[in-house]
KEKE-3310 file (N, C-alpha, C; in steps of 0.2 Angstrom, whole numbers, plus 5000, padded with zeros to 4 digits):
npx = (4927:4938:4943:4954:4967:4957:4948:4939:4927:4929:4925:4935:4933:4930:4937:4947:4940:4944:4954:4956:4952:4958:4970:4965:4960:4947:4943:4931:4928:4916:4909:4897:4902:4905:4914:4918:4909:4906:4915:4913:4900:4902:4911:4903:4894:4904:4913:4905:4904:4919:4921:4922:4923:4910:4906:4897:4901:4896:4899:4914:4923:4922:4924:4938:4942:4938:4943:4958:4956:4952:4964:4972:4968:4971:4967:4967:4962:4953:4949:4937:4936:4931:4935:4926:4926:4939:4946:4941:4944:4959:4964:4964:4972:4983:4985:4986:4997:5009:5006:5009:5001:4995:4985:4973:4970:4958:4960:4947:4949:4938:4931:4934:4936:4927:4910:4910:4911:4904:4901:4911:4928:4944:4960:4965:4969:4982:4992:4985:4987:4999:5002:4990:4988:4993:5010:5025:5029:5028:5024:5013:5010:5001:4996:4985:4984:4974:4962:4965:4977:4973:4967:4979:4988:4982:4983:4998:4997:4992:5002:5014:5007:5007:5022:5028:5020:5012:4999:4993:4990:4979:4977:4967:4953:4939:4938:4945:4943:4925:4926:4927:4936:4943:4951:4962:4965:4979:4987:4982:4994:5003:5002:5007:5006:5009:5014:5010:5026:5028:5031:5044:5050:5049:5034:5033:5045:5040:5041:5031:5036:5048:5065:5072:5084:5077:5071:5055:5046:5042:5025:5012:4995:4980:4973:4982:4990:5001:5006:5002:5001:4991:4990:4991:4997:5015:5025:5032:5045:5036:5023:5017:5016:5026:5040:5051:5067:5078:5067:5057:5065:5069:5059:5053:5064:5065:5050:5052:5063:5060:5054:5062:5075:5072:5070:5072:5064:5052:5048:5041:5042:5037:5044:5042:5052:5060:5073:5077:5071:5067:5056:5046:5031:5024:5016:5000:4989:4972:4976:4987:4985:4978:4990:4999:4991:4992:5007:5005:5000:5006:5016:5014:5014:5026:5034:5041:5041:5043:5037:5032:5029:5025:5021:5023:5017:5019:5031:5037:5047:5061:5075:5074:5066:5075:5087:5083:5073:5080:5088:5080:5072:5058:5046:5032:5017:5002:4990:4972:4969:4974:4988:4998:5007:5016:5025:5033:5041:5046:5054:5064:5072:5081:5081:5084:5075:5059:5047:5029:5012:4995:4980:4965:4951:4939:4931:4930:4940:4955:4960:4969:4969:4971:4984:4992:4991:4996:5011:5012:5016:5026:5036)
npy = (5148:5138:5132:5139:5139:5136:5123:5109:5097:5085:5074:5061:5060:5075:5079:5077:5083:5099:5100:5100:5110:5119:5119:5127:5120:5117:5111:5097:5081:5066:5051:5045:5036:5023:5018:5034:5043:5059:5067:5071:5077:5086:5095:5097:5107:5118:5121:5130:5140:5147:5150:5139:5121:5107:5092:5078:5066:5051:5040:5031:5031:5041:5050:5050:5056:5067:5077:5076:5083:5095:5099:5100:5113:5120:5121:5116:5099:5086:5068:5057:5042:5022:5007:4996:5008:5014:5004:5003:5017:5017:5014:5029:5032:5028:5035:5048:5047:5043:5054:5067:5074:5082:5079:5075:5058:5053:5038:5029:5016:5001:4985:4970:4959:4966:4972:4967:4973:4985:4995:4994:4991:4990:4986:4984:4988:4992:4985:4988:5002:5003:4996:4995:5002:4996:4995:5000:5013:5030:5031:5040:5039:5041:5039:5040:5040:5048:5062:5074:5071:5066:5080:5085:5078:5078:5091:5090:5081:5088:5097:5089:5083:5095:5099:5090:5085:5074:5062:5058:5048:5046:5036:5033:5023:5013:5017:5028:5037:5037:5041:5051:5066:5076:5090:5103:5116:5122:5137:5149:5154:5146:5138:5128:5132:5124:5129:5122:5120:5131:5137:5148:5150:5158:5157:5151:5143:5132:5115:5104:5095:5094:5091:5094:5097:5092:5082:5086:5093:5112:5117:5121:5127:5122:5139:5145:5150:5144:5131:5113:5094:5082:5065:5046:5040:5036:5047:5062:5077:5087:5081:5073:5058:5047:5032:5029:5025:5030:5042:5034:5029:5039:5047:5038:5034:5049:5049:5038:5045:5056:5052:5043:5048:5058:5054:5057:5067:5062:5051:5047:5043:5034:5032:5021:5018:5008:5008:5001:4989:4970:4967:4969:4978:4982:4992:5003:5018:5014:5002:5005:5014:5004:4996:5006:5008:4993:4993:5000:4992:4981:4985:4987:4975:4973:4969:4975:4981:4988:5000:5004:5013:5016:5031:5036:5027:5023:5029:5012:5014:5007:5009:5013:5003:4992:4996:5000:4989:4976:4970:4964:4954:4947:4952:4962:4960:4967:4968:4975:4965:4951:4950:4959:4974:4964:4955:4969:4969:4957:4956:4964:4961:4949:4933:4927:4934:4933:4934:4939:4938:4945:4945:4953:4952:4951:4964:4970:4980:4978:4972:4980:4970:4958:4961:4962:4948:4941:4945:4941:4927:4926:4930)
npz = (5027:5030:5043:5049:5061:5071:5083:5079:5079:5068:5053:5045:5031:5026:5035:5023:5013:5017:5015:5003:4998:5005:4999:4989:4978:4961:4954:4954:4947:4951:4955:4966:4978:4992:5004:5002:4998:5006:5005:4991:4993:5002:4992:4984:4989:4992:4983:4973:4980:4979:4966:4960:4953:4954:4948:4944:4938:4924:4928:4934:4925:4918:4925:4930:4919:4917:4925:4923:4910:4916:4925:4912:4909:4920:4932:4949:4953:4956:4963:4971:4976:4978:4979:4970:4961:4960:4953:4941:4936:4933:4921:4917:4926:4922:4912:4915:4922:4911:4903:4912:4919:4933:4948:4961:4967:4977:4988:4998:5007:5004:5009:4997:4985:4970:4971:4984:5002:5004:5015:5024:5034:5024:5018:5004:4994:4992:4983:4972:4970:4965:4956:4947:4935:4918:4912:4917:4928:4938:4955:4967:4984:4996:5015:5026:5045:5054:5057:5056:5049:5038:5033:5033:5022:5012:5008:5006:4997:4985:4982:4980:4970:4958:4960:4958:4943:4943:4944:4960:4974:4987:4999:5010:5023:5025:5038:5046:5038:5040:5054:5069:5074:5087:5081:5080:5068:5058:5057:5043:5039:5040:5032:5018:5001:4983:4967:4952:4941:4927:4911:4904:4893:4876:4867:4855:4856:4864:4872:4879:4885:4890:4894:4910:4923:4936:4932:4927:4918:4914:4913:4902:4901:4893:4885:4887:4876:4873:4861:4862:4862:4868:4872:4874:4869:4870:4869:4860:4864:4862:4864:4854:4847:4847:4839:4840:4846:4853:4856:4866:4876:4883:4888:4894:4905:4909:4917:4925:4934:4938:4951:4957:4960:4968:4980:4996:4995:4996:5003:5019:5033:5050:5067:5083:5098:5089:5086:5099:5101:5100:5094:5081:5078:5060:5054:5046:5040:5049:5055:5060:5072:5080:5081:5088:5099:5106:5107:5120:5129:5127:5135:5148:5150:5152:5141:5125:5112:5096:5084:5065:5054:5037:5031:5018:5007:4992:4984:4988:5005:5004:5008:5021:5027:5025:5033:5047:5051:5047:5058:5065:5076:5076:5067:5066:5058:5054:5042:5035:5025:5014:5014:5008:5009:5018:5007:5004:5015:5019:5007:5009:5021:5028:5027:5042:5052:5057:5050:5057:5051:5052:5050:5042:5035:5032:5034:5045:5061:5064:5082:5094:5104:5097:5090:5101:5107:5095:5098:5112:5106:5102:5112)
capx = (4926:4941:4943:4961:4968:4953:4949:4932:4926:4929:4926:4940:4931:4926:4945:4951:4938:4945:4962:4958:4948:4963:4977:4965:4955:4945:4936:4933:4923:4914:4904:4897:4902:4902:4913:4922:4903:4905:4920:4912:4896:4906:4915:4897:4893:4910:4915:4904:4907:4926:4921:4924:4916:4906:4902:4897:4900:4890:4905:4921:4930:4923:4924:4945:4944:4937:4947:4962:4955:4951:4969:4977:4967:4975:4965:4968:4958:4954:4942:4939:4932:4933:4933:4927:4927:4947:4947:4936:4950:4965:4967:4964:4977:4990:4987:4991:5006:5014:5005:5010:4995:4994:4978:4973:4966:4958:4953:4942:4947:4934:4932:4932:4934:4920:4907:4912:4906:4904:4902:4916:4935:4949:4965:4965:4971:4985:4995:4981:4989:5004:5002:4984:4988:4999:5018:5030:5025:5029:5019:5018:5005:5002:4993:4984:4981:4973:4957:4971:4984:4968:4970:4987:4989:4978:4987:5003:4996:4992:5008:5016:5005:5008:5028:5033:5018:5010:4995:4995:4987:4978:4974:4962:4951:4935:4940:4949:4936:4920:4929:4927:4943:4944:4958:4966:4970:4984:4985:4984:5003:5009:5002:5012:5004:5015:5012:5017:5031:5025:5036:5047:5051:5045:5029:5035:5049:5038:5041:5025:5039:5057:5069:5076:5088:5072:5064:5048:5045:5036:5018:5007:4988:4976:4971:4988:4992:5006:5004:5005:4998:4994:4990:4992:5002:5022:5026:5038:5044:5029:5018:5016:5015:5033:5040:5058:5067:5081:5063:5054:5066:5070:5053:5055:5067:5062:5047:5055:5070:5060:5052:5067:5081:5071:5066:5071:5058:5045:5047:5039:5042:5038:5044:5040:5056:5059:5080:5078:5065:5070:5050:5041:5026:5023:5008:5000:4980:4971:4979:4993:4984:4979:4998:5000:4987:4996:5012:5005:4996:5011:5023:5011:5016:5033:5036:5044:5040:5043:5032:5037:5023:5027:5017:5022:5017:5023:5039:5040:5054:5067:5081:5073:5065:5081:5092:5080:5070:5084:5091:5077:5070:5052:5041:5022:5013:4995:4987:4967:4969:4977:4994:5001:5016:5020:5028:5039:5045:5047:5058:5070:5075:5084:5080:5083:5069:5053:5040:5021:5008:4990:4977:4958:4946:4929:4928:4930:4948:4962:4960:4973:4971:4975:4990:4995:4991:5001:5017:5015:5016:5034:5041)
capy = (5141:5135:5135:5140:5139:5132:5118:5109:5090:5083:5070:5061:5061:5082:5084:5080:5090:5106:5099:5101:5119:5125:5118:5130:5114:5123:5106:5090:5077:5060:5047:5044:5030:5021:5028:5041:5052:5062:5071:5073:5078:5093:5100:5101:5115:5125:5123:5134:5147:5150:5149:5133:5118:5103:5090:5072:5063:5048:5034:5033:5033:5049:5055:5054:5059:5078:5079:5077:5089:5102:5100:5103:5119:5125:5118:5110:5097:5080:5065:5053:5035:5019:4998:4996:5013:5014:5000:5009:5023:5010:5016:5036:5033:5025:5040:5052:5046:5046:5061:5069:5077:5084:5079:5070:5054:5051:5030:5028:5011:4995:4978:4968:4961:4965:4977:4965:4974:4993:5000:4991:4993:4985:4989:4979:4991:4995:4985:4989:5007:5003:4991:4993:5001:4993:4997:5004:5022:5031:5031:5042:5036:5044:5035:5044:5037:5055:5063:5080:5069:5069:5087:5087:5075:5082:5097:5088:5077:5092:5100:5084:5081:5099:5100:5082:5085:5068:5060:5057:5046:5047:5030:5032:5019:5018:5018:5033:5040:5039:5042:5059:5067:5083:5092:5108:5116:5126:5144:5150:5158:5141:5130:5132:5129:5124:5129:5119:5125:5135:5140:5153:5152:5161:5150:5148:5137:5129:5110:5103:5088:5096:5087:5096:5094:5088:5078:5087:5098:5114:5114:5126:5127:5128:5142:5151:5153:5139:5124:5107:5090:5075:5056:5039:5034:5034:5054:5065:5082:5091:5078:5070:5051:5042:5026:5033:5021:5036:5049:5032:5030:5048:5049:5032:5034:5054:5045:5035:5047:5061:5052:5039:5054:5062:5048:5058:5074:5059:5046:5048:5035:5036:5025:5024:5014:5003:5004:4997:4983:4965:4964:4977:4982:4987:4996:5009:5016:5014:4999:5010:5016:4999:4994:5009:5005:4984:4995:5003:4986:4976:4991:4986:4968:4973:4968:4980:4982:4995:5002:5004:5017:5020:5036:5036:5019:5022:5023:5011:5015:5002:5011:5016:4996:4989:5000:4999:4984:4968:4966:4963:4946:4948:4958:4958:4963:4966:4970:4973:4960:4941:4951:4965:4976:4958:4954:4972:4969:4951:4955:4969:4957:4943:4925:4925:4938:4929:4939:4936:4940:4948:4949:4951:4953:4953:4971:4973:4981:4972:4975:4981:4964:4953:4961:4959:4941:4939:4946:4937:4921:4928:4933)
capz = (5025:5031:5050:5050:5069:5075:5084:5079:5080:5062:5051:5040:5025:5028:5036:5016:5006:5020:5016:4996:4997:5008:4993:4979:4973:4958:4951:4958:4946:4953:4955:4972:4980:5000:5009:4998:4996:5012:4999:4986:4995:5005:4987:4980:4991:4996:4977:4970:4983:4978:4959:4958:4947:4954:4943:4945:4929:4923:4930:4936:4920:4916:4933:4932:4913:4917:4932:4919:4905:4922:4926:4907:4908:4923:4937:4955:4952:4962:4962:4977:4975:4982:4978:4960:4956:4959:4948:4934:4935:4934:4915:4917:4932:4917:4906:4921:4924:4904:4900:4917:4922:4941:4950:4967:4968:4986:4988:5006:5005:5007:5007:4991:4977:4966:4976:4993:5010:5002:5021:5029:5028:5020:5016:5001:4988:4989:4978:4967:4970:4962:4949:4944:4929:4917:4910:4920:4927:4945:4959:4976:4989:5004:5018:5034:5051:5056:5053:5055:5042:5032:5032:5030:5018:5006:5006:5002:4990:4980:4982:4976:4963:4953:4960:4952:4938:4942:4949:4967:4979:4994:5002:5018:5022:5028:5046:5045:5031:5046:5061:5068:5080:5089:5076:5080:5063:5056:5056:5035:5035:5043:5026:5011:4993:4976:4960:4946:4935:4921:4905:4904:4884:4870:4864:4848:4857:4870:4872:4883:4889:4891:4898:4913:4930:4941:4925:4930:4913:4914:4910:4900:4901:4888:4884:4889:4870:4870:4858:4863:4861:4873:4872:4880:4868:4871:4863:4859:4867:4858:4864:4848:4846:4843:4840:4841:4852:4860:4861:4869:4879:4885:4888:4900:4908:4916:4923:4931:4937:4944:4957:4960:4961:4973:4986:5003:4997:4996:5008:5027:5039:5060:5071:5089:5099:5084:5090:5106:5101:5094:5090:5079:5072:5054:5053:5041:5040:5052:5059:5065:5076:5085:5084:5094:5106:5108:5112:5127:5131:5129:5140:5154:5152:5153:5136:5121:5105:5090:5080:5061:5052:5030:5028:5011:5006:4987:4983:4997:5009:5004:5013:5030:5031:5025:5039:5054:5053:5045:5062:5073:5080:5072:5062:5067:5050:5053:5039:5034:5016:5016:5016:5005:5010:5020:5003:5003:5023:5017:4999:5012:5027:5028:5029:5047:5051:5057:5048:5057:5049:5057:5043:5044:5028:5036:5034:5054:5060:5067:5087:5098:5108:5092:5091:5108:5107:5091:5100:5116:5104:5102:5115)
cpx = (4931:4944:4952:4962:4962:4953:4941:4933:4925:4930:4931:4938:4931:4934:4949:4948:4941:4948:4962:4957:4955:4971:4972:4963:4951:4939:4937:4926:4923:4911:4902:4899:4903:4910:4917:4915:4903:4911:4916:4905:4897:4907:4907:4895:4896:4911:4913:4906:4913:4926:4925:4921:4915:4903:4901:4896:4897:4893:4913:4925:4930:4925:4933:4947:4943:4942:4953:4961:4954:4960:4975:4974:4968:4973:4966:4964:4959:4948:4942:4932:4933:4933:4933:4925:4936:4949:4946:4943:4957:4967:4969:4970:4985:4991:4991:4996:5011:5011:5006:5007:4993:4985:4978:4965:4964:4954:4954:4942:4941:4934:4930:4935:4928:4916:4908:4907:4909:4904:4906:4921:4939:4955:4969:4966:4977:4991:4993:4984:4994:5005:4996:4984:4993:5002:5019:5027:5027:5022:5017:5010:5003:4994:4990:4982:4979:4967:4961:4976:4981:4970:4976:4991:4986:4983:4994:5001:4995:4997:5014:5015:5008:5016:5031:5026:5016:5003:4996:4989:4984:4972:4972:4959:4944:4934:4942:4946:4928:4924:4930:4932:4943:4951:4956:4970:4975:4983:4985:4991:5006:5009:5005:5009:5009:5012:5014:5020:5026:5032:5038:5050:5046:5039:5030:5041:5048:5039:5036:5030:5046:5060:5071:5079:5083:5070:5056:5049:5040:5031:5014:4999:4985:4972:4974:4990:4998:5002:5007:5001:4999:4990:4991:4998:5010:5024:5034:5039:5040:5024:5014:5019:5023:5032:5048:5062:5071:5072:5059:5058:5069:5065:5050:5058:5066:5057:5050:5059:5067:5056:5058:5074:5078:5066:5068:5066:5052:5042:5047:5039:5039:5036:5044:5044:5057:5068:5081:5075:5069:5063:5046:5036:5026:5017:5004:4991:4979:4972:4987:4992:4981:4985:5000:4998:4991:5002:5011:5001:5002:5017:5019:5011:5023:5037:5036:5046:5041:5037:5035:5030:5027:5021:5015:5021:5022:5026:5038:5047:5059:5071:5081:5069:5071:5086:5089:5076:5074:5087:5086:5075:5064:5048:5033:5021:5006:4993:4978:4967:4973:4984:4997:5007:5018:5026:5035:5043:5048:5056:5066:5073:5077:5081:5080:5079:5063:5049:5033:5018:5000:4984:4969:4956:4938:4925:4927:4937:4950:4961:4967:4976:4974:4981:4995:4994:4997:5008:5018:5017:5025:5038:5040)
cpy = (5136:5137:5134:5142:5138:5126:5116:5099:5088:5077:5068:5064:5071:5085:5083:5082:5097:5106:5102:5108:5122:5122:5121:5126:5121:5115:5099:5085:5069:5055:5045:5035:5027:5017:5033:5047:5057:5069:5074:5080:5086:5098:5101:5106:5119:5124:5130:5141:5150:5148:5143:5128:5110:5098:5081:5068:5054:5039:5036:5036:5040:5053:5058:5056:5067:5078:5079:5081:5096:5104:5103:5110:5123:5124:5114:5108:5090:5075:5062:5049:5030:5011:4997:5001:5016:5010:5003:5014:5021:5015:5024:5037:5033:5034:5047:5054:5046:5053:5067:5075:5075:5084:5074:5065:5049:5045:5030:5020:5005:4989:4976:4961:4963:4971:4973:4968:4981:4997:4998:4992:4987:4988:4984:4981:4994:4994:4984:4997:5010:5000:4990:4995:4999:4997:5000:5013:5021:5030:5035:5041:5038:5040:5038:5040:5041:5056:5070:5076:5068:5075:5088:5086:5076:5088:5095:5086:5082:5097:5097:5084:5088:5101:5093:5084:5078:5067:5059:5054:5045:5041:5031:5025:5019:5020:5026:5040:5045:5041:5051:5059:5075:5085:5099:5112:5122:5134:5145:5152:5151:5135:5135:5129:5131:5125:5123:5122:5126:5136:5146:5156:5156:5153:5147:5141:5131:5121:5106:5095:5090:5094:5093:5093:5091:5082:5081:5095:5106:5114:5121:5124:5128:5132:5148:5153:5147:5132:5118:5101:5085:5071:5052:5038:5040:5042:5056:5070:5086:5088:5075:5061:5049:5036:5025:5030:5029:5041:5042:5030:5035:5048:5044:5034:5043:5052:5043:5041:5052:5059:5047:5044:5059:5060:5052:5063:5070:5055:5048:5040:5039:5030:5027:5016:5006:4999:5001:4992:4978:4965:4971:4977:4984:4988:5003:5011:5017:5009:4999:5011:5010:4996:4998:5007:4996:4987:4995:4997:4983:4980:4989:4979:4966:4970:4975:4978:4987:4994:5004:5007:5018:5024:5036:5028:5018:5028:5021:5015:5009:5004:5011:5007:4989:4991:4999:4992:4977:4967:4964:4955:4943:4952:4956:4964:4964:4970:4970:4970:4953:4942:4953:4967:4970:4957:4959:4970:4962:4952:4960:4966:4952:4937:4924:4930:4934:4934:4938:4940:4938:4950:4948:4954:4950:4958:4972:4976:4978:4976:4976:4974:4959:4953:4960:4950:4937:4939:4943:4930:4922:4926:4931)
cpz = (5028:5040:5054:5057:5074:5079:5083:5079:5070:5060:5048:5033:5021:5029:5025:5011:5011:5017:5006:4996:5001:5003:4986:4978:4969:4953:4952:4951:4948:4953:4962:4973:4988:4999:5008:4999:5000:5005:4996:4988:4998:4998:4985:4980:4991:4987:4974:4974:4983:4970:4955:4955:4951:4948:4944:4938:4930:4924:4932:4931:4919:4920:4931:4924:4912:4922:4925:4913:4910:4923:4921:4907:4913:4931:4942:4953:4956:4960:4968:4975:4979:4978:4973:4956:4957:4953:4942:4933:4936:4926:4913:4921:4926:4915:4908:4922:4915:4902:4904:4918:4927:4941:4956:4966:4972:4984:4995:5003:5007:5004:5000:4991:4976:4973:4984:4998:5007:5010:5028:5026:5026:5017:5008:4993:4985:4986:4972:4965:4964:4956:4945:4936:4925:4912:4916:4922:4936:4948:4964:4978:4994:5010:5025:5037:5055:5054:5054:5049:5037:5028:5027:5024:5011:5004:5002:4997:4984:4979:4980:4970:4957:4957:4956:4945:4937:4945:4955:4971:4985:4995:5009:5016:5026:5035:5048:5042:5037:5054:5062:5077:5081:5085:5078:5072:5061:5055:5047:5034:5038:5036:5020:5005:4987:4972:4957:4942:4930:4916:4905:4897:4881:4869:4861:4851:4864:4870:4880:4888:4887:4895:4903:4921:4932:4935:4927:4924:4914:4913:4910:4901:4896:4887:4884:4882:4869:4868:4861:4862:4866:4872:4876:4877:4868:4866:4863:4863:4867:4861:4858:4848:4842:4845:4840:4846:4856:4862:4865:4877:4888:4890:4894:4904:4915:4918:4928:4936:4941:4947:4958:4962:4966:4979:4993:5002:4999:5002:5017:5029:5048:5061:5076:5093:5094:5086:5094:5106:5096:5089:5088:5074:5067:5051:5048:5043:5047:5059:5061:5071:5081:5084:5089:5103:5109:5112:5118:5130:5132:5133:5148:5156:5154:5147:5128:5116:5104:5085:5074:5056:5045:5031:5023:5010:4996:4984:4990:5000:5011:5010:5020:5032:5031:5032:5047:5056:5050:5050:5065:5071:5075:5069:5062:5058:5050:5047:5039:5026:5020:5014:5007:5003:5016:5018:5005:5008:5020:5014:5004:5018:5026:5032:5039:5053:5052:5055:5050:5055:5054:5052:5047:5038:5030:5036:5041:5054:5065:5074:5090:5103:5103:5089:5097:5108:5102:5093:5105:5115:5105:5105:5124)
residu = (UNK:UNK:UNK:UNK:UNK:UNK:UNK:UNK:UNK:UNK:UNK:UNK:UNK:UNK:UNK:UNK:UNK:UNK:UNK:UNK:UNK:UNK:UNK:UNK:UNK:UNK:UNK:UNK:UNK:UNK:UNK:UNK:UNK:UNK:UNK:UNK:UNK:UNK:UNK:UNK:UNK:UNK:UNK:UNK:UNK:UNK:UNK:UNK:UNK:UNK:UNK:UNK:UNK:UNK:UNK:UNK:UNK:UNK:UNK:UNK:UNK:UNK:UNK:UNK:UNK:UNK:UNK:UNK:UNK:UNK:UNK:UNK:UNK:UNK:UNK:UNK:UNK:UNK:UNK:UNK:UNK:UNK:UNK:UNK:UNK:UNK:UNK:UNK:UNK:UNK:UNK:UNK:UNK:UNK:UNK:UNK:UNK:UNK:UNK:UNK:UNK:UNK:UNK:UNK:UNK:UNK:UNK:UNK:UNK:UNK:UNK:UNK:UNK:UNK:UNK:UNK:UNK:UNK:UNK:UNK:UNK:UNK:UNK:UNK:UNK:UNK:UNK:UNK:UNK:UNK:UNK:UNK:UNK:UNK:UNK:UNK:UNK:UNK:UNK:UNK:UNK:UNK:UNK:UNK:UNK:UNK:UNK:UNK:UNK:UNK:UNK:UNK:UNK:UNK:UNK:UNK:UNK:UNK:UNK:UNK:UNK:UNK:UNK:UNK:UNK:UNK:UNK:UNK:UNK:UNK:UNK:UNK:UNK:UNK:UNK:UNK:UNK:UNK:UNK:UNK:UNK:UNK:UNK:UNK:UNK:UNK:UNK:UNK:UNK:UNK:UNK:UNK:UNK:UNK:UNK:UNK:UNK:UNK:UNK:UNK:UNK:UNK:UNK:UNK:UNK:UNK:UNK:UNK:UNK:UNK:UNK:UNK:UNK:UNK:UNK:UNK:UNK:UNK:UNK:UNK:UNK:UNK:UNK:UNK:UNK:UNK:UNK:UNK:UNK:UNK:UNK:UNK:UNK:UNK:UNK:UNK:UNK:UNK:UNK:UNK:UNK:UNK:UNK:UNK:UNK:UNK:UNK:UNK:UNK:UNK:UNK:UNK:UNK:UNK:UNK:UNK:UNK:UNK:UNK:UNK:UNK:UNK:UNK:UNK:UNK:UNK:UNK:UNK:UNK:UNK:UNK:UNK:UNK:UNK:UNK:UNK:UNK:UNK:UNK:UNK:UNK:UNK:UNK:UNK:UNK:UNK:UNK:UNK:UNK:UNK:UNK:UNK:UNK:UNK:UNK:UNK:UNK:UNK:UNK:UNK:UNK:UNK:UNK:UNK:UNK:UNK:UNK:UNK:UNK:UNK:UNK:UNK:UNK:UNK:UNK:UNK:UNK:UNK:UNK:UNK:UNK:UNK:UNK:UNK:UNK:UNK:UNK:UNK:UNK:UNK:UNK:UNK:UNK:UNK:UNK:UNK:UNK:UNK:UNK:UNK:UNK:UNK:UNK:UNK:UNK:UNK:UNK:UNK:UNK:UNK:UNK:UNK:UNK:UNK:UNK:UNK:UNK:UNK:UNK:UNK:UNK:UNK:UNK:UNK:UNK:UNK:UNK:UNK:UNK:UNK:UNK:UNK:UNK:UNK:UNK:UNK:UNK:UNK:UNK)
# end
């Protein structure tokens, strides 16, 4: 099923249903949508063949509300959407994250708002990624420029998701989504799959939300014989509903800490001559990969630029764009939206920092030449 050490001609959309089937997926539920269904369309068939469950439920909300009852009962579990069914799953995303229920949730981004251009791209979600659901609550993001980091990323994503005990994101786009690349894959003894902690107490003194060193509780399964209880609303160590300022706090405050106390496990960056350049790139998706291309364009001009890739898009990478990129000259910022992570590169740099911005919302992508144009404004 899985063409470990192969090389074959693959789709993105196809490389992150391999990427889920070789991290153990066991139930995926969804709603089709343009251009995530290539996903969905793959787990239909390969599920059942590894005893696994298919189901396409009758809307988004449902879609990521089984996916989180699959996962309390012991299941990898995953859904993958796009435009206004990310939106639609905005509030099942919240419950996710306080209830801290492991699952991947792959958005094949497209233009919008509102249905927009359903079969064109757009990178226009992602500080919908971050902030769509509301209160306070972590994030981790993961962003491929690969129909192999498809792959790859999948497999993190879910190896993330059940070692922190959170939701986790996989932001493609639909560029990246259709696009098909000769990929080379990994032999099986070279990929590592995580569990999630499990408990080790007696039942009788299980607590479904224990505080521990990581903040990342162990976590029972129903039907393992330990009790607990889960909600939206704000609980207690039991999973019972408080109002208890120290257990609402508590109960705050390790969200937060076990992904901010452990930002080198999470945060990917790649840069390509970022120290030797005054003018640099910051690119992600799909339009990384035409930043790359303007480099080798503008090297032939005899002009030298850096390139500045976040992998992980959430938790940004304060530290690594605050260290590398606050001396330089300029900052090209092509995005596919009317400007995004702009803002972060903006809020990390100083005043004397020219930030240009390179946007397109047409649902086309940003060319290779429109970057080289923008930079020879510069320089």
């Amino acid at each position: 099923m899985i063409p470990w050490g192969e090389t074959r001609l693959v789709q993105g959309n196809e490389a992150i249903a391999l990427g889920a089937l070789a991290s153990e997926v066991r139930f995926f539920g969804g709603y089709p949508i343009t251009p995530s269904t290539e996903v969905a369309e793959i787990l239909a068939r390969k599920l059942p063949e590894v005893d696994g469950v298919f189901i396409q439920m009758e809307d988004e909300i449902a879609s990521i509300s089984s996916v989180m009852g699959a996962s309390l009962a012991g299941a990898r579990a995953m859904t993958a959407t796009s435009g206004p069914g990310f939106s639609l799953m905005q509030e099942g995303l919240g419950y996710g994250c306080l209830a801290e229920i492991p699952f991947v949730l792959v958005n094949v981004m497209r233009a919008g708002p509102s249905t927009g251009l359903p079969t064109q791209v757009s990178q226009g979600d992602v500080m919908q990624a971050r902030w769509g659901t509301h209160g306070d609550h972590p994030v981790i993001a993961l962003c491929p420029s690969s129909v192999r980091e498809c792959f790859d990323m999948t497999i993190r994503a879910f190896n993330l998701s059940e070692e922190f005990r959170t939701p986790v994101l996989l932001l493609s786009d639909e560029v990246i989504g259709h696009m098909r690349e000769r990929v080379t894959f990994p032999r099986r003894e070279d990929v590592r799959i995580l569990d999630r902690p499990i408990p080790q107490t007696p039942k009788e003194w299980y607590e479904h939300y224990h505080p521990t060193p990581s903040n990342v509780s162990p976590m029972a399964s129903y039907g393992s014989g330990y009790r607990f209880h889960v909600t939206g609303l704000t609980h207690d160590r039991q999973g019972f509903p408080t109002r208890r300022i120290d257990e609402v706090v508590e109960k705050m405050a390790r969200l937060k800490n076990k992904i901010v106390r452990r930002l080198d496990e999470l945060i990917e960056v790649k840069t390509h001559n970022v120290e030797k350049s005054r003018v640099v790139i910051f690119a992600y998706g799909s339009v990384y990969r035409s930043a790359l291309a303007a480099q080798v364009m503008l090297e032939k001009k005899h002009k030298k630029v850096g390139v500045f890739r976040p992998v992980t898009l959430w938790p940004f990478p304060d530290r690594e764009v605050k260290e590398l990129l606050d001396e330089k000259d300029v900052i090209i910022v092509p995005e596919l939206n009317q400007g995004q992570l702009i803002h972060e590169v903006e809020r990390l740099t100083s005043d004397c920092v020219r930030i240009l911005p390179v946007q397109r919302v047409d649902g086309y992508a940003i060319t290779p030449e429109q970057i080289v144009q923008a930079a020879l404004e510069v320089m």
